[in-house]
C-alpha beads as a LAMMPS data file, in Angstrom:
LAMMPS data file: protein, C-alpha beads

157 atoms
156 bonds

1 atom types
1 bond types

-500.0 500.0 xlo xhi
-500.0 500.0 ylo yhi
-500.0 500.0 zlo zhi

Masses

1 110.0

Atoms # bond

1 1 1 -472.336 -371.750 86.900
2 1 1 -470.657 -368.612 86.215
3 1 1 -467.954 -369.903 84.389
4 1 1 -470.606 -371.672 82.372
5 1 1 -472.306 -368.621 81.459
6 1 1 -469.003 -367.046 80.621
7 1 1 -467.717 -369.242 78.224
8 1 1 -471.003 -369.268 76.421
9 1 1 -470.533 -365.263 76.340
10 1 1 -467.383 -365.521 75.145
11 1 1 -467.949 -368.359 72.905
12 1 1 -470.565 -366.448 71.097
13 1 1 -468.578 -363.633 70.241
14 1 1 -465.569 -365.590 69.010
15 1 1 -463.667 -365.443 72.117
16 1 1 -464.386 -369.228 73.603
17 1 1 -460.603 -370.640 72.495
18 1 1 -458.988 -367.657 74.797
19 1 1 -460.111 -369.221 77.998
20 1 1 -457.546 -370.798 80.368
21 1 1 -458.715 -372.907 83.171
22 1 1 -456.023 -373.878 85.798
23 1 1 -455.775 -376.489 88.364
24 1 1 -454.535 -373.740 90.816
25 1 1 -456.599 -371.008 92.263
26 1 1 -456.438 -367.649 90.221
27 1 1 -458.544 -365.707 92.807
28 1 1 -455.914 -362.980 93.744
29 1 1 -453.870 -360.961 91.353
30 1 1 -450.823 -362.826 92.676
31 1 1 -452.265 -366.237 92.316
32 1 1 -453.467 -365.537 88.780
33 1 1 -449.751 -364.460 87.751
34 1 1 -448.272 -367.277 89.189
35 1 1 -450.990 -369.305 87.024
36 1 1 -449.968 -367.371 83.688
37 1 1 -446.702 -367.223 84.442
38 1 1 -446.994 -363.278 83.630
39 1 1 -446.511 -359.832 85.464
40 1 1 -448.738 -359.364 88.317
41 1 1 -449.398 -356.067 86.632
42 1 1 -451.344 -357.968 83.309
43 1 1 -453.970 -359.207 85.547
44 1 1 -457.350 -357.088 84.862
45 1 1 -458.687 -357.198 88.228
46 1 1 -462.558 -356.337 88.430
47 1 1 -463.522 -354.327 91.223
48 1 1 -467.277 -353.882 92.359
49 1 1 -468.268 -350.605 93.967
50 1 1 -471.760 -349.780 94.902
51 1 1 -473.693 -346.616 92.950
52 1 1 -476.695 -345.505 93.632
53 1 1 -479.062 -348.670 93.919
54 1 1 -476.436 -350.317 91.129
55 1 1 -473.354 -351.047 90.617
56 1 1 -469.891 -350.038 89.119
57 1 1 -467.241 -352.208 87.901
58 1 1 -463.767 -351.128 87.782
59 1 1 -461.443 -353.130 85.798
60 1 1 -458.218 -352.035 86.508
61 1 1 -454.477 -353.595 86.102
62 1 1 -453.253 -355.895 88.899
63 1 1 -450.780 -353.336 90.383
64 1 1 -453.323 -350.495 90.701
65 1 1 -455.196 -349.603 93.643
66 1 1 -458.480 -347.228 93.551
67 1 1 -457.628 -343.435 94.651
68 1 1 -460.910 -342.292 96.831
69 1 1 -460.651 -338.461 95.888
70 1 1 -460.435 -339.699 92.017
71 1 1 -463.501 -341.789 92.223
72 1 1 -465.356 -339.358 93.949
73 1 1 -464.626 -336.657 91.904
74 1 1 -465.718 -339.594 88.914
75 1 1 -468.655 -341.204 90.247
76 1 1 -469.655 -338.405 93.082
77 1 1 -469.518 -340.743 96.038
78 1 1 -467.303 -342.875 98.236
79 1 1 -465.896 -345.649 96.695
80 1 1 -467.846 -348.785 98.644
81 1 1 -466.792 -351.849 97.707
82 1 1 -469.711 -354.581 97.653
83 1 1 -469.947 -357.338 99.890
84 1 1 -469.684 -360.927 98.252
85 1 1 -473.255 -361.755 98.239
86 1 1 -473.697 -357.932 96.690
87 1 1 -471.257 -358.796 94.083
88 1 1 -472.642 -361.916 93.137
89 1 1 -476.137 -360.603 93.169
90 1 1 -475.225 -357.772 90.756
91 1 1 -472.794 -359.814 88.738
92 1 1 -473.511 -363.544 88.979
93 1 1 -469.926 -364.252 89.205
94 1 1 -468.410 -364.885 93.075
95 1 1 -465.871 -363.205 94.318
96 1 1 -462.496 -364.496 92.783
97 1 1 -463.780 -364.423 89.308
98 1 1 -465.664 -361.854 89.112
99 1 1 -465.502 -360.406 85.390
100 1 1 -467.339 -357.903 83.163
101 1 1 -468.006 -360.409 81.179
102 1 1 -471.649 -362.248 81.056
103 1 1 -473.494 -359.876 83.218
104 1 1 -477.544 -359.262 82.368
105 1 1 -478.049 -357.252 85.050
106 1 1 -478.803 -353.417 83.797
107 1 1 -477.330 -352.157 87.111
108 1 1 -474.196 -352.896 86.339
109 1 1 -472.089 -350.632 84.232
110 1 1 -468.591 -351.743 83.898
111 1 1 -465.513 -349.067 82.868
112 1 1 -462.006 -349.651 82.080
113 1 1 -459.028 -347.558 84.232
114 1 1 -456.475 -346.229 82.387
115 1 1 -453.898 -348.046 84.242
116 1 1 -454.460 -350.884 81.894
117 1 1 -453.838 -348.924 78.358
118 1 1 -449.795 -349.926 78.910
119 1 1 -450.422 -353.117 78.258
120 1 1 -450.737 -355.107 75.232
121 1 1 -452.437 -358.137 76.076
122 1 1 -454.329 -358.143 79.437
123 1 1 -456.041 -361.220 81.637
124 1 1 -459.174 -360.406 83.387
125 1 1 -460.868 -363.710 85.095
126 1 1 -463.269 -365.568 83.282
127 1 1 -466.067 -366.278 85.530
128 1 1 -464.799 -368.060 88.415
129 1 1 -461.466 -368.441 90.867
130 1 1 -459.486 -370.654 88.301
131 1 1 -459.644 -369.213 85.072
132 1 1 -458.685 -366.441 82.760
133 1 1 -459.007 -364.716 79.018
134 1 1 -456.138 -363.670 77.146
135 1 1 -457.293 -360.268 75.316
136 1 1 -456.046 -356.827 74.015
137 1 1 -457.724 -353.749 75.910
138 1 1 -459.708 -353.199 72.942
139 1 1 -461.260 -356.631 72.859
140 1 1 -461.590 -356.276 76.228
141 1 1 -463.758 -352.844 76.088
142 1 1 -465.884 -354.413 73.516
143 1 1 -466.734 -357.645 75.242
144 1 1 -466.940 -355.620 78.585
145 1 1 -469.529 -353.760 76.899
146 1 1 -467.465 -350.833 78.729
147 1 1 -469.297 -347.339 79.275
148 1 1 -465.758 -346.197 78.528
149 1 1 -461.824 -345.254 80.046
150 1 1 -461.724 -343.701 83.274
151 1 1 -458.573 -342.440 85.724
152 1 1 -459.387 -343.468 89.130
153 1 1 -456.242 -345.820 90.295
154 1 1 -453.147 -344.794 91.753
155 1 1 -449.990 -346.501 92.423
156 1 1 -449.310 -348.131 88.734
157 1 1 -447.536 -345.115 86.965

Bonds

1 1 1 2
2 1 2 3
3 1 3 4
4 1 4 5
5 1 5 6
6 1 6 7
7 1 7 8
8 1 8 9
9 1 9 10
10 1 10 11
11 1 11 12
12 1 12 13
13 1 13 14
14 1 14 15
15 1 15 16
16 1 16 17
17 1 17 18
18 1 18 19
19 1 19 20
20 1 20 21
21 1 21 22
22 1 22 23
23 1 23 24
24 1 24 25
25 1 25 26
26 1 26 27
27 1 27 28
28 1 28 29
29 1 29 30
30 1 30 31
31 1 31 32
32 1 32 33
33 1 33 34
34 1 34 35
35 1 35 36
36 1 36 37
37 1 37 38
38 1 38 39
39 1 39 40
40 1 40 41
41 1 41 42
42 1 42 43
43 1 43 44
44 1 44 45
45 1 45 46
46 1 46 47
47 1 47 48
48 1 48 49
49 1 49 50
50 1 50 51
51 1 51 52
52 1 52 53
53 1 53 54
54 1 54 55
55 1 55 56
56 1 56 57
57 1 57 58
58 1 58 59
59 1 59 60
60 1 60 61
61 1 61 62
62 1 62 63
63 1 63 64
64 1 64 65
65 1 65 66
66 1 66 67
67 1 67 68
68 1 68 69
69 1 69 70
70 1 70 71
71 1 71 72
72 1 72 73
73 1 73 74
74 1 74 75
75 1 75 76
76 1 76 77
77 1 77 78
78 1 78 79
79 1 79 80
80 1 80 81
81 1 81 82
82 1 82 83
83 1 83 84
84 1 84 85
85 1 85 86
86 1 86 87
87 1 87 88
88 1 88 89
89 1 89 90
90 1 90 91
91 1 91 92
92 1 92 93
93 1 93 94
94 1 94 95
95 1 95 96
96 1 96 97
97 1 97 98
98 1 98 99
99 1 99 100
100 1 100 101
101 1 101 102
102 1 102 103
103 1 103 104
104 1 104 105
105 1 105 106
106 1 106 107
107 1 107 108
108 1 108 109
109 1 109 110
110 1 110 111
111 1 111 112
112 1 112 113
113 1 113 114
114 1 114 115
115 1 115 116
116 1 116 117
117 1 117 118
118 1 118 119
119 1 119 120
120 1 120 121
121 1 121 122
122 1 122 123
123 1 123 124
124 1 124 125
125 1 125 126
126 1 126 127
127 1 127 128
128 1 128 129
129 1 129 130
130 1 130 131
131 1 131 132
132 1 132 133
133 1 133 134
134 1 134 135
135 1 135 136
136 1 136 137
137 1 137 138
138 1 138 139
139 1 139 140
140 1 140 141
141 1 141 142
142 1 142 143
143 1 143 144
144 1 144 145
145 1 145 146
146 1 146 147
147 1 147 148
148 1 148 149
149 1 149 150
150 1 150 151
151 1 151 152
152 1 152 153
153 1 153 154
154 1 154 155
155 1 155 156
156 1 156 157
């Protein structure tokens, strides 16, 4: 249903026609290039850390990787990754697909790394492990509904 619930989102905000849907998985950042037929790199992968008693999305480019002693010194904790069931509890979307698109829950607060800001046009999923949106990062920080541009990747520069 997540994909449902995404498109609607989208939809309603003038984005529905930037959806792809593919017959191949796009659950990995590899998979999801070889599905575009783009860099690796252009994927806006959404990673789900736990906060508190919430949740933090990081959506970062598809060749960065989070660096612990920058998200602690952002967030003031270890970076722990949520479960699957977490992350679909918190976001609605599964693993795969997860997005920061779509989500009602106000214990989620989704920010944008840095690492993406090299890019023109960027593909984060759209709500399940086949799909995509083609956007700009500032379409994407709008529709994330993004708290704002953090540094806490590494290996991208």
């Amino acid at each position: 249903m997540s994909i449902e619930a995404c498109r609607a989102y989208l939809e309603a905000r003038g984005y529905g026609d930037r959806i792809q849907e593919f017959q191949v998985s796009s659950a990995t950042v590899e998979l999801a290039a070889q599905a575009l037929g783009c860099e690796g790199a252009r994927i806006a992968k959404t990673l789900s850390f736990a906060v508190g008693e919430g949740c933090v999305l990081v959506v970062c480019a598809g060749d960065a990787r989070i660096d612990n002693s920058k998200y602690k010194a952002q967030f003031h904790c270890k970076a722990t990754m949520l479960t699957p069931g977490q992350v679909e509890h918190f976001t609605g979307h599964a693993v795969g697909g997860v997005c920061p698109f779509a989500i009602e829950s106000p214990a989620v607060t989704a920010y944008l790394d840095v690492s993406l800001r090299r890019f023109d046009i960027v593909y984060p999923a759209a709500g399940n492990a086949a799909s995509a949106v083609r956007l700009t990062c500032e379409e994407l920080a709008g529709l994330a509904n993004s708290a704002g541009w953090i540094d806490v990747c590494k290996g991208w520069s």
